[in-house]
C-alpha positions in Angstrom: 97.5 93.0 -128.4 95.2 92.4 -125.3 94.1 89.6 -123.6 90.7 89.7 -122.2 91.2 86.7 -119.2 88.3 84.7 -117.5 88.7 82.5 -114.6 86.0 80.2 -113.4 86.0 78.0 -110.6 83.5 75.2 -111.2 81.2 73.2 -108.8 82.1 69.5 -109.4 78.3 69.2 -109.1 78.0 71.0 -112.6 81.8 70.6 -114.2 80.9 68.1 -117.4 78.2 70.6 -118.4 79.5 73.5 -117.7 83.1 72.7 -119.4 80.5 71.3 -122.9 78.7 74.6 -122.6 81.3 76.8 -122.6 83.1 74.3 -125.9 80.1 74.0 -127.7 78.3 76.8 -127.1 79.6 80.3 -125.2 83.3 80.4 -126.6 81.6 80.3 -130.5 79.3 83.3 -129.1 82.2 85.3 -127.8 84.3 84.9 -130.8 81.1 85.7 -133.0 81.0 88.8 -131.2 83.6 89.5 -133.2 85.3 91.4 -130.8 88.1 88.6 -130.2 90.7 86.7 -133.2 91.1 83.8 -130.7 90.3 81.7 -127.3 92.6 79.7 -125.7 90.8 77.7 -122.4 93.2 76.5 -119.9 92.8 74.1 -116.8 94.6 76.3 -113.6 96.5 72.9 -112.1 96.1 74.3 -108.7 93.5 72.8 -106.4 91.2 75.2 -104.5 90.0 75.0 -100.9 87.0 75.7 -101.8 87.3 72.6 -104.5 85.4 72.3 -107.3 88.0 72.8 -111.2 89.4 75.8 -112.1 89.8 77.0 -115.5 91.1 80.1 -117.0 89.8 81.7 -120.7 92.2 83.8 -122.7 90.4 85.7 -125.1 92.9 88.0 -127.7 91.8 91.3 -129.4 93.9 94.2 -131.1 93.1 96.8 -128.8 91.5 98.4 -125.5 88.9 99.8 -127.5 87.6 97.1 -128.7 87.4 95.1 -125.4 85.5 98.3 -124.5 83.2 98.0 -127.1 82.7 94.2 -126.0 81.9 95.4 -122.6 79.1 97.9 -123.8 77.7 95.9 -126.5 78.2 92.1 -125.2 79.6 91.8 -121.8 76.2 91.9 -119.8 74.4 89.4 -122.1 77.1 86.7 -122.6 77.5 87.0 -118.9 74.0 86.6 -117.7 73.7 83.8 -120.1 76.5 81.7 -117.7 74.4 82.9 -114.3 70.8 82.0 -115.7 72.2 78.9 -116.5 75.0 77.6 -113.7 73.1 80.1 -110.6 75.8 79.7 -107.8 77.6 76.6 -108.8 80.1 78.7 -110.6 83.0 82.1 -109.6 84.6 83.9 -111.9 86.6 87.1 -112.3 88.3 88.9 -115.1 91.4 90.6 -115.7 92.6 92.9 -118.7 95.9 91.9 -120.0 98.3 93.8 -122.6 101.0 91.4 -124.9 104.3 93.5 -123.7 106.6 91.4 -125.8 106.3 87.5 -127.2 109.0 85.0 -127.7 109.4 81.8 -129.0 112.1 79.3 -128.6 114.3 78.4 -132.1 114.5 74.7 -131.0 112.4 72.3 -129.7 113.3 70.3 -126.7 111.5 67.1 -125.5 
C-alpha cells in the first residue's frame, strides 16, 4: 500500500474556504479519480512561522503504478484547480509514502 501525502499550509485570510473546498469538493474529485480507496485530512498541531493552518492529506492506493498513472492522467489538473482558485494564499508539497508494516493495539485504553 502507498500513501500519496499532501501538506498545505493555509493563509488565515482564506482557511474557512479553502478547508470547505477541499471537503466538499477536491477530496470527492481525487477519490473519483479512482486512483485512491481512501482520504484521510489531518490538522499538523504545529504552529508555523510563517502562520497561517497547516493540514496534511493522506491519500491510499495499492501501488506505485497507480500513483503514476494519477500523476500523468490527473495530477496537473486537480492541482491547477487549487492555484486558479487560492493564487498565493496557499504552500503545499507532497511526499510518496509506502505502508512497511501496520499494527493495531488489542485493547483500548482511555
Amino acid at each position: 500500500m502507498y500513501i500519496y501525502n499532501v501538506t498545505t499550509n493555509v493563509s488565515e485570510a482564506i482557511h474557512k474556504e479553502w478547508l470547505t473546498w477541499m471537503k466538499q469538493t477536491h477530496i470527492p474529485a481525487m477519490l473519483a479519480t479512482g486512483k485512491f480507496s481512501k482520504a484521510k485530512m489531518v490538522q499538523v498541531l504545529v504552529e508555523e512561522e510563517m502562520g497561517g493552518v497547516t493540514y496534511s492529506v493522506q491519500y491510499t492506493t495499492d501501488s506505485a503504478e497507480t500513483l503514476e498513472a494519477y500523476y500523468n492522467e490527473n495530477a496537473t489538473k486537480l492541482r491547477n484547480e487549487a492555484m486558479h482558485l487560492f493564487k498565493d494564499k496557499l504552500v503545499s508539497f507532497r511526499t510518496e509514502l509506502k505502508l512497511i508494516n501496520e499494527q493495531y493495539s488489542m485493547s483500548l485504553k482511555n
